[in-house]
TORVO-548209 format. One line per field, with one value per residue (C-alpha): z, y, x; residue number from 1; chain. Coordinates in steps of 0.25 Angstrom, whole numbers, plus 5000, padded with zeros to 4 digits. Example, Ala and Ser with C-alpha at 12.3 -4.5 7.8 and 13.67 -1.06 7.14 Angstrom:
2
c3: (5031, 5029)
c2: (4982, 4996)
c1: (5049, 5055)
n: (1, 2)
chain: (A, A)
This chain:
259
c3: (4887, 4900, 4895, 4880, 4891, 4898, 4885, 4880, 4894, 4893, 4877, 4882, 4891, 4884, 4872, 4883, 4880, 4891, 4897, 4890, 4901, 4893, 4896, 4891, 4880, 4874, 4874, 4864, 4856, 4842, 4834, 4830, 4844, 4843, 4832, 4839, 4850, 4841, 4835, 4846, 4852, 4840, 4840, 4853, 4851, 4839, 4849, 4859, 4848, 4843, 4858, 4859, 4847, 4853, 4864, 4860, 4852, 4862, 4871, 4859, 4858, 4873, 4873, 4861, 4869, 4879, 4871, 4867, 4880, 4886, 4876, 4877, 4891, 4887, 4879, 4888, 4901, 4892, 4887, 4901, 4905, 4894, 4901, 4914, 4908, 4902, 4915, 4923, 4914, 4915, 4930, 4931, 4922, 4930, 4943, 4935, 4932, 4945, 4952, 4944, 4946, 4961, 4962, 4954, 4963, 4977, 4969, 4965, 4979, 4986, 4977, 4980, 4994, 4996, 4989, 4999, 5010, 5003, 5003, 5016, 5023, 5015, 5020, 5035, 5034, 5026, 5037, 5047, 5040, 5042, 5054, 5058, 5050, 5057, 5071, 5067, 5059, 5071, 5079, 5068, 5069, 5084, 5084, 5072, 5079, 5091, 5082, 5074, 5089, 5095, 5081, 5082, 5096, 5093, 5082, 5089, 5100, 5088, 5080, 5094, 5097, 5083, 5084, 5098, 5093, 5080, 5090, 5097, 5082, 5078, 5090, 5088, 5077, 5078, 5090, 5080, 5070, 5079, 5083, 5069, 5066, 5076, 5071, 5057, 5064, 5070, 5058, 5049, 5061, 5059, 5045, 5044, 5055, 5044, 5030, 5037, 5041, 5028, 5021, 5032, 5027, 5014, 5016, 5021, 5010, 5001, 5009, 5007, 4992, 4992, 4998, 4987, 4977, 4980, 4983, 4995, 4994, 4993, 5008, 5008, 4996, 5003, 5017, 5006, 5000, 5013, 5018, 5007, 5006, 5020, 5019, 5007, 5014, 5026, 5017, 5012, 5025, 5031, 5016, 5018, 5034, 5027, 5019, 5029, 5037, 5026, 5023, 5038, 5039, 5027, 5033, 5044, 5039, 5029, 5041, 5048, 5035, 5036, 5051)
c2: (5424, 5434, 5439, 5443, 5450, 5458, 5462, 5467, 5474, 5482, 5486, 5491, 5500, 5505, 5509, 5516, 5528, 5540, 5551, 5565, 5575, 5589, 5601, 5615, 5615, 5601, 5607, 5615, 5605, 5604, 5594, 5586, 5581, 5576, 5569, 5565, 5559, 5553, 5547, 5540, 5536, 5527, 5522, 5518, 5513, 5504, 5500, 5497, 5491, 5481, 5478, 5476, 5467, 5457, 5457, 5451, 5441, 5440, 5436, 5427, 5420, 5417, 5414, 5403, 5398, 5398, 5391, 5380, 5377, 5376, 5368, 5360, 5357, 5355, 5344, 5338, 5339, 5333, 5320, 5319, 5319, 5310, 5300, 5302, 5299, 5284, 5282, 5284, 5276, 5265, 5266, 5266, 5254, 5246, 5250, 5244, 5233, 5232, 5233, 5223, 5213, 5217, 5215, 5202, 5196, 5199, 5193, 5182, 5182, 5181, 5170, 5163, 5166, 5161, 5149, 5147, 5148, 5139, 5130, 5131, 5130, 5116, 5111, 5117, 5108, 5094, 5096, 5096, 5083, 5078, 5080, 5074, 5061, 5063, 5062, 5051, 5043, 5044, 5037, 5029, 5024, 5021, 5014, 5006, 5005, 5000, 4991, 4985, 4983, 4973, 4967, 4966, 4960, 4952, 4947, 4944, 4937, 4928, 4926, 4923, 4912, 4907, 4906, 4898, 4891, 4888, 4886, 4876, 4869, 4868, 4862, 4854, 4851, 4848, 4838, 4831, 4830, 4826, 4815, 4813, 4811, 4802, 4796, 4796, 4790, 4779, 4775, 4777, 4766, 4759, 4759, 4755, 4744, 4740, 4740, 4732, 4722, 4722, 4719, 4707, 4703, 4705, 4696, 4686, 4689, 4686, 4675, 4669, 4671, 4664, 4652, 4653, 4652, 4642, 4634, 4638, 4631, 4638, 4643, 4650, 4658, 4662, 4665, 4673, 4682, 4684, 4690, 4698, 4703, 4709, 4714, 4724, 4729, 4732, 4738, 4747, 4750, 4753, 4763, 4771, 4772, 4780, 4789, 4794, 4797, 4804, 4811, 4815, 4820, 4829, 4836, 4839, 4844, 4852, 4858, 4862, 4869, 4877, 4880)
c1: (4967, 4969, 4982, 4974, 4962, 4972, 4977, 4966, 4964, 4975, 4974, 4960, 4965, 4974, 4966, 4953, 4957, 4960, 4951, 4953, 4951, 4945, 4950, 4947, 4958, 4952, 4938, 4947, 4952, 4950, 4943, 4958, 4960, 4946, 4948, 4959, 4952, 4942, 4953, 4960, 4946, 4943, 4957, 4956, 4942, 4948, 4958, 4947, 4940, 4950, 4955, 4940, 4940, 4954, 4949, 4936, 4945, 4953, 4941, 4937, 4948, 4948, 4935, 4935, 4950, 4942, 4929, 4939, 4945, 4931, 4927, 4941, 4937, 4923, 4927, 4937, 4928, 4916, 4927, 4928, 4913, 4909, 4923, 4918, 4904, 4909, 4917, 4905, 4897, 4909, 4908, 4890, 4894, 4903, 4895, 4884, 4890, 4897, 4885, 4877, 4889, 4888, 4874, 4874, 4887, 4879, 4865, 4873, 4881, 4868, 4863, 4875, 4873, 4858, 4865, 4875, 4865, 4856, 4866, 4872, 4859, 4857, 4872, 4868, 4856, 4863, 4873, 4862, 4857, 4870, 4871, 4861, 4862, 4876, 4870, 4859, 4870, 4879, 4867, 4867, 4882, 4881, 4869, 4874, 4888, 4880, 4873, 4885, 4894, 4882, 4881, 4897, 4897, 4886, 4894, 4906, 4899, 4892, 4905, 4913, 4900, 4902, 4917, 4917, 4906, 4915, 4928, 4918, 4913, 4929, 4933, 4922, 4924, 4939, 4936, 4928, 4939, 4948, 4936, 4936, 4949, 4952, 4939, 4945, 4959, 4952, 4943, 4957, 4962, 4950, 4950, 4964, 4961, 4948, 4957, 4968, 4956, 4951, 4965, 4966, 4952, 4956, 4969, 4960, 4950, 4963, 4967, 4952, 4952, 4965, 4959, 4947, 4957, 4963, 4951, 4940, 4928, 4916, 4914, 4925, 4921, 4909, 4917, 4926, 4916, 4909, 4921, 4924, 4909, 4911, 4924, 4918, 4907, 4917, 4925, 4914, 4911, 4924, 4923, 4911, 4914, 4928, 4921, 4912, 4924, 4931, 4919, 4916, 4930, 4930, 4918, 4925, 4937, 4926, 4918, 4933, 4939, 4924, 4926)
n: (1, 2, 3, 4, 5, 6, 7, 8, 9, 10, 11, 12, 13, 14, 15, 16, 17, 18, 19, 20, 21, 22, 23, 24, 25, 26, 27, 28, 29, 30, 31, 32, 33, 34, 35, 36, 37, 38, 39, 40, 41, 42, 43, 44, 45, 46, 47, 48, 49, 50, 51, 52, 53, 54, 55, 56, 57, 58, 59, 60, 61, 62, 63, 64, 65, 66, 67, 68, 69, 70, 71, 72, 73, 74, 75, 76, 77, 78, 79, 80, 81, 82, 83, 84, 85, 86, 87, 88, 89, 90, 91, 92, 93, 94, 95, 96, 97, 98, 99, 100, 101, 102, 103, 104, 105, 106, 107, 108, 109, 110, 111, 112, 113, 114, 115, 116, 117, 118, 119, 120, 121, 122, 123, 124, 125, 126, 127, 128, 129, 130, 131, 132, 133, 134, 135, 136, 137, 138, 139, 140, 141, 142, 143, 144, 145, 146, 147, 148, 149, 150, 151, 152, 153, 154, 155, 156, 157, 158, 159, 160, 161, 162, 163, 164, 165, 166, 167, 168, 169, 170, 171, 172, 173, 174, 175, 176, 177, 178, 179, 180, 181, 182, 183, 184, 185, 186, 187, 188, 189, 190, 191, 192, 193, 194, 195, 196, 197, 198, 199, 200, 201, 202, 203, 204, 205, 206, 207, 208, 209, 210, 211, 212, 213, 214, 215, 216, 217, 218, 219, 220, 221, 222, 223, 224, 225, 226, 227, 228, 229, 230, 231, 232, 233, 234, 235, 236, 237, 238, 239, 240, 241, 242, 243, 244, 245, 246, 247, 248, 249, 250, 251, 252, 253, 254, 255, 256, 257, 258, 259)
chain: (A, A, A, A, A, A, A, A, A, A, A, A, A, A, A, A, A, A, A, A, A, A, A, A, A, A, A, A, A, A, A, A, A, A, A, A, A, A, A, A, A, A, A, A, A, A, A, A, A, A, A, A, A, A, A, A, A, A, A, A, A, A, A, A, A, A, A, A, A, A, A, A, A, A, A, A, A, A, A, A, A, A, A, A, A, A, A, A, A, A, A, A, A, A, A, A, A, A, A, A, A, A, A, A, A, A, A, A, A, A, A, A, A, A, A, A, A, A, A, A, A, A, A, A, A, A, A, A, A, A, A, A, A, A, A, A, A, A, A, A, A, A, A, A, A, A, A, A, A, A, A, A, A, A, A, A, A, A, A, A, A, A, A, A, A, A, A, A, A, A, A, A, A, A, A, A, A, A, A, A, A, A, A, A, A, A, A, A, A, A, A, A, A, A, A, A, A, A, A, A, A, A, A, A, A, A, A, A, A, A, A, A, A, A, A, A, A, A, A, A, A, A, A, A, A, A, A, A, A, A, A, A, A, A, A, A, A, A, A, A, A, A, A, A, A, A, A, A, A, A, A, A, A, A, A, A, A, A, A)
């Protein structure tokens, strides 16, 4: 575009045409040169005229290159407005969005928070509570300790009175079966002592009722069934008097196994 200006500069300063300086001999001059002149004036105005007319062309033509390349960058800086228009729109968005999640994160965050509190204020206080059933139950355990060492000792003393007075019963009662058995010794003795008597009386009884068979008269039957009469009822006697013993020796042997 500058290089058709300059162009057009110089073709225009060629065609202007010069200054004719009159003198006394062209005041002279006849009508041809004029004609002449007139001549060469409208050339060059045609000249002028048509350098005139490129040039306007040519100004044209720069001016609808020009046209275009505005429009060109018209075009390019408005797709770059309208994307800069949906990036900011993108970005107002996700600050939008960012900020709404921001704001809902530290509402929830605080919710949370007065939560926490909440609960850490209760747990301050059951721990309070605990401590202080701590320190009462502590009270608690000494006085029951206390309690449960006199009940202890109190029961050792009564368990060591029971068990010397339980030494003192089995001892007792060991002098009694050793009285007993030496009473049981004797009354075996005696007992023995008793059956041979009675096999001697019953040899003589033998003997007796030999002599009534072969022919007693009738006193000695009577003397006969006297003695045996009495030898029964000794007999009996000397029985019972044995099972009072056995029985008087298995409850003592009963009270020892429960000793």
């Amino acid at each position: 575009m500058h290089n058709t200006e300059l162009l057009l500069t110089q073709k225009s300063n060629s065609a202007q045409p010069k200054a004719v300086h009159p003198d006394s001999d062209q005041q002279q001059a006849e009508p041809e040169s004029l004609l002449l002149q007139i001549e060469a004036l409208q050339s060059q105005m045609k000249e002028q005229a048509e350098l005139s007319r490129e040039r306007t062309e040519a100004l044209l033509e720069d001016r609808r290159v020009r046209m275009e390349e505005m429009q060109t960058v018209i075009e390019r800086d408005r797709s770059k407005i309208h994307s800069l228009n949906e990036k900011l729109h993108r970005t107002q968005q996700m600050l939008y969005d960012s900020t709404k999640d921001y704001l809902e994160l530290k509402y929830e965050g605080r919710s949370q928070e007065r939560v926490w509190m909440a609960e850490k204020d209760r747990l301050l206080q059951e721990l309070d509570r605990c401590k202080e059933q701590l320190d009462v139950s502590k009270d608690d355990v000494l006085v029951i300790s206390d309690h449960a060492l006199e009940e202890r000792q109190t029961q050792n003393l009564e368990i060591e009175d029971k068990t010397e007075k339980l030494a003192k019963r089995l001892h007792l009662m060991n002098q009694r079966y050793e009285a007993m058995e030496k009473r049981r010794n004797l009354e075996i003795e005696g007992f023995k002592n008793d059956t041979r008597i009675l096999r001697n009386q019953l040899k003589d009884v033998e003997k007796q009722l030999y002599k009534v068979t072969v022919g007693v008269g009738e006193d000695g039957d009577m003397f006969m069934l006297h003695n045996i009469h009495q030898t029964a009822k000794r007999s009996k006697k000397m029985q019972s008097e044995l099972h009072q013993l056995k029985a008087l020796i298995y409850g003592v042997e009963t009270d020892l196994r429960n000793l």
